[in-house]
C-alpha positions as a Markdown table, in Angstrom:
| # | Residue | x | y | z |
|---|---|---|---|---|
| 1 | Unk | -33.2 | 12.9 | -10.2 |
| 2 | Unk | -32.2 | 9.2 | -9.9 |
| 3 | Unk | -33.2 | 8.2 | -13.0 |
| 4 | Unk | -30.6 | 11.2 | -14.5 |
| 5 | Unk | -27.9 | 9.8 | -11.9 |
| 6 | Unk | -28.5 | 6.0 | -13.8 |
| 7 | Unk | -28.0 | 7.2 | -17.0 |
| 8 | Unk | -25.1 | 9.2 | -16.1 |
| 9 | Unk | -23.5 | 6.3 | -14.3 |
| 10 | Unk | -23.8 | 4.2 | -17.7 |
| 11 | Unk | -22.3 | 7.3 | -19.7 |
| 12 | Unk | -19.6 | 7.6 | -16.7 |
| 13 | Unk | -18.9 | 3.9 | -17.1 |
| 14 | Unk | -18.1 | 3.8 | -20.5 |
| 15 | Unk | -16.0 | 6.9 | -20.7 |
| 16 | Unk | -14.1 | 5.5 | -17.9 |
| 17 | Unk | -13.8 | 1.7 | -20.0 |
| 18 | Unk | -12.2 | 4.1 | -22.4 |
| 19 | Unk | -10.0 | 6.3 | -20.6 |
| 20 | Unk | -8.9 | 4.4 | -17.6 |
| 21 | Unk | -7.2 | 0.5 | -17.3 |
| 22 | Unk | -10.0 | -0.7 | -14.6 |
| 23 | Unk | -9.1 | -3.1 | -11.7 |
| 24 | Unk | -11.8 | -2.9 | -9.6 |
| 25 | Unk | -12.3 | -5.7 | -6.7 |
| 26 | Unk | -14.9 | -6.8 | -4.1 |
| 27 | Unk | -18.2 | -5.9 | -6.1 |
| 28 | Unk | -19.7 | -8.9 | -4.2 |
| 29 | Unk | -19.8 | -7.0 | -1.1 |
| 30 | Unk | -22.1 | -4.1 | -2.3 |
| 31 | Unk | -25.6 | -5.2 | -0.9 |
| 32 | Unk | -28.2 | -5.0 | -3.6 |
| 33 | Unk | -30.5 | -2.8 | -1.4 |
| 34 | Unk | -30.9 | -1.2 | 1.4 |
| 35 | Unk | -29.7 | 1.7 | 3.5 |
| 36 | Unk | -25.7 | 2.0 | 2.8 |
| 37 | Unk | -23.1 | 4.5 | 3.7 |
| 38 | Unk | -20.4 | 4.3 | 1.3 |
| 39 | Unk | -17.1 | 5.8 | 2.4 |
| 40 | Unk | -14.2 | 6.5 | 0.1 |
| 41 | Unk | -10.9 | 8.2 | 0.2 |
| 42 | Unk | -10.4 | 10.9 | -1.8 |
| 43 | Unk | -7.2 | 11.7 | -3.9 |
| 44 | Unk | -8.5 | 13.2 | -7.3 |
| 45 | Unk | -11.8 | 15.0 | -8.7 |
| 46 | Unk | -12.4 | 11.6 | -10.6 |
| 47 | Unk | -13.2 | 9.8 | -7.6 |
| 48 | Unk | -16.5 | 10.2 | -6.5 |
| 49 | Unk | -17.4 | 10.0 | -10.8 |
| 50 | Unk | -15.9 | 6.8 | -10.8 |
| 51 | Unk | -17.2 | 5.3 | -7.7 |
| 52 | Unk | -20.5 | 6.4 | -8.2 |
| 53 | Unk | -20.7 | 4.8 | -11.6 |
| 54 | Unk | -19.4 | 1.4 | -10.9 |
| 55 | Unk | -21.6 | 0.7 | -7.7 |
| 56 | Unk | -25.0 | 0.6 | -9.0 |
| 57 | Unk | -27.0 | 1.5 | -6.4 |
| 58 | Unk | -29.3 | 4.9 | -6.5 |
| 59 | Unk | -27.1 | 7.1 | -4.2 |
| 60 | Unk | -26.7 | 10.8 | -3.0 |
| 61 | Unk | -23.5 | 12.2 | -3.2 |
| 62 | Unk | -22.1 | 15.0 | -0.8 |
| 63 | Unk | -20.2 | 17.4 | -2.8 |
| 64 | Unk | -18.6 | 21.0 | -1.5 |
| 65 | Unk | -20.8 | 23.8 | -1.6 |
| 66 | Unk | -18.0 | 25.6 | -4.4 |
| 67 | Unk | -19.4 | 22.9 | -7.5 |
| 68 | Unk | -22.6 | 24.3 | -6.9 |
| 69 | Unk | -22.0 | 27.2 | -9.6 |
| 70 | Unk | -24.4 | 28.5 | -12.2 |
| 71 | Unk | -25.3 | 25.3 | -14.9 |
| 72 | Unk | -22.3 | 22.9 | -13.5 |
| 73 | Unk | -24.3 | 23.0 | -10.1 |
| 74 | Unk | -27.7 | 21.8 | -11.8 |
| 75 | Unk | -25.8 | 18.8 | -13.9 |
| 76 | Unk | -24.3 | 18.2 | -10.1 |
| 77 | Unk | -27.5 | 18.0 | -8.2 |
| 78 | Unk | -29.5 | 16.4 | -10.9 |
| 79 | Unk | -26.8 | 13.7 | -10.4 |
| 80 | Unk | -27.8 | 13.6 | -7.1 |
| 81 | Unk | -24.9 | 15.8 | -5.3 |
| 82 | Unk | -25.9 | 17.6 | -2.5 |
| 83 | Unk | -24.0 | 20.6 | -1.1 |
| 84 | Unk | -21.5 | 20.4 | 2.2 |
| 85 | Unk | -20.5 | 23.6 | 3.9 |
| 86 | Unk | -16.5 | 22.6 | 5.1 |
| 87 | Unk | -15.0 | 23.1 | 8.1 |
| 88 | Unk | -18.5 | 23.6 | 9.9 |
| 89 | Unk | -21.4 | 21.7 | 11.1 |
| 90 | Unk | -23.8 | 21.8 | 8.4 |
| 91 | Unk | -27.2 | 20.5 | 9.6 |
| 92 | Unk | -28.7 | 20.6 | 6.4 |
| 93 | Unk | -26.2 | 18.3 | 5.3 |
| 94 | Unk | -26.3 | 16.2 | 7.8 |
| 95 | Unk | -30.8 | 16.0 | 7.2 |
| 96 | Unk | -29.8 | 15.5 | 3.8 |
| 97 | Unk | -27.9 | 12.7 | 4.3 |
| 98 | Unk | -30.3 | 11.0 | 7.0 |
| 99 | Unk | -33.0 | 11.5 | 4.0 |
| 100 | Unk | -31.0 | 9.6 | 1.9 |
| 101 | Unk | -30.5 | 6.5 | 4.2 |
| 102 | Unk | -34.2 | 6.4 | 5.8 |
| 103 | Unk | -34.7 | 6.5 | 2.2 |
| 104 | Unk | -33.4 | 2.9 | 2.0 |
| 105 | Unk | -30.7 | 4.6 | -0.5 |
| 106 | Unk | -27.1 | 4.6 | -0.7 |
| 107 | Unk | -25.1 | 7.6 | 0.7 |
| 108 | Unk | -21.5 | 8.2 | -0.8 |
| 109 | Unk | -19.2 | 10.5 | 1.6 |
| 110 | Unk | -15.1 | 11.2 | 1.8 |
| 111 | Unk | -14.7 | 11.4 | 5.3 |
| 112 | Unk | -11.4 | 13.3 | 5.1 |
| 113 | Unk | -13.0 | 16.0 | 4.1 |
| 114 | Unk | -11.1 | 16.9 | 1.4 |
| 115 | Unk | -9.0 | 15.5 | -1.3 |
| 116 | Unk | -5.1 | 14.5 | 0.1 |
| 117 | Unk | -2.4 | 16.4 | -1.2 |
| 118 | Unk | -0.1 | 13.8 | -0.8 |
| 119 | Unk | -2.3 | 10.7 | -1.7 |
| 120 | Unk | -2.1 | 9.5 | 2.2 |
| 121 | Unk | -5.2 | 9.4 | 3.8 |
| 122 | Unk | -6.3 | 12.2 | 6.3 |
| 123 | Unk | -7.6 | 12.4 | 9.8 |
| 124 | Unk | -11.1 | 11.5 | 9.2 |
| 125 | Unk | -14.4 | 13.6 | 10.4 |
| 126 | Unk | -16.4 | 12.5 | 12.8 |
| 127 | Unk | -19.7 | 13.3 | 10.6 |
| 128 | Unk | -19.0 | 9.6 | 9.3 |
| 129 | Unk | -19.3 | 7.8 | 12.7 |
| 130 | Unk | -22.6 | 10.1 | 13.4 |
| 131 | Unk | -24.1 | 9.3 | 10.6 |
| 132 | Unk | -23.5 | 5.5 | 10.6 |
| 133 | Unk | -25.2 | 5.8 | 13.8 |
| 134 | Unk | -27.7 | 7.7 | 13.8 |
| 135 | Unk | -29.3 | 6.8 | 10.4 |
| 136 | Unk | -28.7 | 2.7 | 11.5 |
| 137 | Unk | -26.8 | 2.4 | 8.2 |
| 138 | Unk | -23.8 | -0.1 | 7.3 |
| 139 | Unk | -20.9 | 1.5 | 6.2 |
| 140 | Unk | -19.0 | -0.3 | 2.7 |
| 141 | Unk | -15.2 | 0.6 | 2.7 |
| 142 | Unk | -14.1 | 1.8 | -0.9 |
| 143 | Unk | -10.2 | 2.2 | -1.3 |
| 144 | Unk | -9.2 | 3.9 | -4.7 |
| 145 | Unk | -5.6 | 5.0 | -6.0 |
| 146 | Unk | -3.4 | 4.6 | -8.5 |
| 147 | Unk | -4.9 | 7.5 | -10.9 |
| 148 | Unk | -3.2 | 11.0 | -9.8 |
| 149 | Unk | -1.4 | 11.0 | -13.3 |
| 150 | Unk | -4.9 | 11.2 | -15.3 |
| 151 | Unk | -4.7 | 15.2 | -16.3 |
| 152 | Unk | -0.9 | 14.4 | -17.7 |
| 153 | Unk | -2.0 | 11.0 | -19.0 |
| 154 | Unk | -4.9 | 12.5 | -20.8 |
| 155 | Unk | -2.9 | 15.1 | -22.5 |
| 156 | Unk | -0.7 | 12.0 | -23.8 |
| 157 | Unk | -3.2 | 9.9 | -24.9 |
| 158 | Unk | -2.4 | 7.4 | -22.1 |
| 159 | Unk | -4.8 | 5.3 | -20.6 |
| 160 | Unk | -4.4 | 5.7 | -17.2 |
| 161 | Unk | -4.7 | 2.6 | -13.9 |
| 162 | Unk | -7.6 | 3.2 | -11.7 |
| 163 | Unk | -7.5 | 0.9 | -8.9 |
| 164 | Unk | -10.5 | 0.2 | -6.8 |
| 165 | Unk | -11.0 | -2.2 | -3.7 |
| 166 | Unk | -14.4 | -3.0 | -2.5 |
| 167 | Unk | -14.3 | -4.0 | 1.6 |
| 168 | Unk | -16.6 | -6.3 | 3.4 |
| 169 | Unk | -19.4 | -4.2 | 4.7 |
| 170 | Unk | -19.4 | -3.5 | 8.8 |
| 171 | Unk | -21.4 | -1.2 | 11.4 |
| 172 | Unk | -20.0 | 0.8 | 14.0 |
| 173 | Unk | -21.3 | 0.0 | 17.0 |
| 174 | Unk | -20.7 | 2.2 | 20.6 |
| 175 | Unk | -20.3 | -0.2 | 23.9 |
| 176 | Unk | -22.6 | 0.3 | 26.3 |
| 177 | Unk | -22.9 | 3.4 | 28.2 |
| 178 | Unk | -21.6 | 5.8 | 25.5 |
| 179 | Unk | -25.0 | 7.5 | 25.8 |
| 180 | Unk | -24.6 | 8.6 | 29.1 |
| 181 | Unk | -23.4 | 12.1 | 29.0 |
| 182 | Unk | -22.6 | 14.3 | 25.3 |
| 183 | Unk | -18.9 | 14.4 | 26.5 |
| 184 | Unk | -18.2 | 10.3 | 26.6 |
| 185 | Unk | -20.4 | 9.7 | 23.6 |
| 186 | Unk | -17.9 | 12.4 | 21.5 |
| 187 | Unk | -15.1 | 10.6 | 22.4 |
| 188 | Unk | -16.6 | 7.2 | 21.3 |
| 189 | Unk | -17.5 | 9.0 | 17.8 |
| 190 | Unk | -14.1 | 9.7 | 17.7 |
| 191 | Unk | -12.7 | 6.5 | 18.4 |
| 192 | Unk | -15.6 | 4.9 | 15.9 |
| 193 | Unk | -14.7 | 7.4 | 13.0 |
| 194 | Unk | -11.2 | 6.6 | 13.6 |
| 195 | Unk | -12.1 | 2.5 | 13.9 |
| 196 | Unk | -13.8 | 3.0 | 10.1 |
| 197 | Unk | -10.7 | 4.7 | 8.8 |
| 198 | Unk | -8.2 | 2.3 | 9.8 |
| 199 | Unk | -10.9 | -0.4 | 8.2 |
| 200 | Unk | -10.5 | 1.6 | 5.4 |
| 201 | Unk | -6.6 | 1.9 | 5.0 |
| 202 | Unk | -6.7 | -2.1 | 5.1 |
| 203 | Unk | -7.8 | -2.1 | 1.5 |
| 204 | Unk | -5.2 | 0.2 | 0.4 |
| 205 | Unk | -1.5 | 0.6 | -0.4 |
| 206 | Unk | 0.7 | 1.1 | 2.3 |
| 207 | Unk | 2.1 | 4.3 | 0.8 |
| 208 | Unk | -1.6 | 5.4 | 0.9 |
| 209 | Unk | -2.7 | 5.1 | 4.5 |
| 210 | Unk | -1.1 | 8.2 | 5.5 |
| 211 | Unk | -1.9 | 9.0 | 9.3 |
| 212 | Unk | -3.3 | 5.4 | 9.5 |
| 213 | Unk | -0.4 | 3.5 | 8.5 |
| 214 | Unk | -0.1 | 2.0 | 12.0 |
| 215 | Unk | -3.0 | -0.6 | 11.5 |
| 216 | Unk | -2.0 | -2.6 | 14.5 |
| 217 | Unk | -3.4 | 0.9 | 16.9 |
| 218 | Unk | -6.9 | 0.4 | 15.6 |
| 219 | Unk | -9.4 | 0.9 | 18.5 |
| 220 | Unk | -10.8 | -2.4 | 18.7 |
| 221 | Unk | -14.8 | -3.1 | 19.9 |
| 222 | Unk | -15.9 | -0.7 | 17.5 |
| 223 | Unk | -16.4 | -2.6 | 14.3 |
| 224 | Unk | -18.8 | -5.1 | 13.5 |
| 225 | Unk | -18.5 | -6.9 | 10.4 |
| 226 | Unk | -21.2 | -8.1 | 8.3 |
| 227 | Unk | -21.2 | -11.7 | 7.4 |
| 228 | Unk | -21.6 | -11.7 | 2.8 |
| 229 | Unk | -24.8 | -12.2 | 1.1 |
| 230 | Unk | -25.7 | -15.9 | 0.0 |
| 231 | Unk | -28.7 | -14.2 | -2.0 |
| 232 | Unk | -28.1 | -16.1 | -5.3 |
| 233 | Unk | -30.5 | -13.9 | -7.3 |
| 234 | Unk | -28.1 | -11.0 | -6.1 |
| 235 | Unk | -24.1 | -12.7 | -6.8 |
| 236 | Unk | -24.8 | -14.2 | -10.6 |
| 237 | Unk | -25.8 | -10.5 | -11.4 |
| 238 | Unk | -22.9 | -9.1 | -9.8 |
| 239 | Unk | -20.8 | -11.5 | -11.4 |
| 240 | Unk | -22.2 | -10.7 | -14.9 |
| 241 | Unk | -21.7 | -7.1 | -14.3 |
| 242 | Unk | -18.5 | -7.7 | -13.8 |
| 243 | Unk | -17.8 | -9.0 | -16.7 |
| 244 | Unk | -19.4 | -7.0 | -18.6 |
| 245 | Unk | -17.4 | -3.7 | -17.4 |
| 246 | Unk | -14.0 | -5.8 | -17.4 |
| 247 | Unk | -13.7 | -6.0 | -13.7 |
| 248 | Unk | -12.3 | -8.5 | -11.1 |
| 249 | Unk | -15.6 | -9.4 | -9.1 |
């Protein structure tokens, strides 16, 4: 399965070289291995295609349940996609996902939900905070817009701006006592899920951050940043990649 998902990812990449204007930042803060919870915000069905092909790290990808149809749901599970019942708790989703982290893999989520309507990012679940947690994985903000015009664009001929900003990684972390009783630990998934979202409206557009436009309410004691990789095997090839895909490292 993941060696299907790399050589999609290098098909993905080129199509998108082709059809897109790239500005893509931050690819220094990807770790090169490693359990990793990538979270993105989710505005068009290009997204997760795009994302997944410019961070090259094997990954699943949760994906609704509805692409799962007759031959498009193989091409999306050989591609690693797994299926997420919305609106629900969906343990098997959320086993899935653990596999992927204990896996030492990269797990790629929306924790909205659901793509915005209006481009502004939605109340996040807390499936992202539990997660995070429970599978001990860092969580790598990914903040994308710009690119709502592709279908029209397309149809023109146009090339069309993808914009795509890479955060400094962080883990959520819960102060102490928040195991003590399932009612206090909820709320502290909560207020982690929503400490993560705010991290991630920093990295986008204000006319993007939708319900968390109001950065300066951020619960605070929930995020712990971690400090970049001085791995100089791991930065020259990021740095090549880069510039080999016409990105801003």
């Amino acid at each position: 399965m993941m060696r299907f998902q790399r050589f999609a990812k290098s098909v993905f990449r080129a199509l998108c070289r082709v059809l897109l204007r790239l500005d893509i930042t931050g690819l220094q803060h990807v770790p090169p291995q490693g359990r990793l919870l990538i979270m993105m915000n989710h505005v068009h069905f290009l997204d997760p295609i795009v994302v997944s092909a410019f961070i090259r790290r094997d990954m699943g990808i949760m994906s609704k349940i509805e692409n799962f149809l007759p031959v498009l749901g193989y091409l999306v599970k050989w591609y690693g996609s797994f299926p997420v019942r919305r609106g629900e708790f969906d343990l098997a989703a959320i086993r899935a996902s653990l596999a992927y982290l204990e896996s030492e893999r990269g797990l790629l989520m929306a924790p909205e939900g659901t793509r915005s309507k209006t481009g502004g990012l939605q109340p996040g679940l807390d499936g992202l905070a539990l997660l995070a947690i429970r599978g001990d994985a860092p969580i790598l903000p990914v903040a994308i817009h710009g690119h709502e015009a592709f279908l029209d664009n397309l149809k023109r001929l146009r090339r069309t701006p993808f914009h795509m900003t890479i955060g400094q990684p962080f883990r959520l972390i819960l102060p102490e006592g928040a195991e003590n009783g399932n009612g206090q630990r909820r709320v502290h998934l909560q207020r982690s899920t929503q400490a993560a979202m705010y991290e991630l409206a920093r990295h986008l557009p204000e006319a993007y951050r939708g319900v968390y436009a109001d950065l300066e309410n951020a619960p605070q004691g929930y995020i712990q940043r971690i400090a970049p990789s001085h791995d100089s095997a791991f930065r020259p090839k990021g740095s090549q990649a880069a510039q080999r895909e016409g990105v801003r490292p």
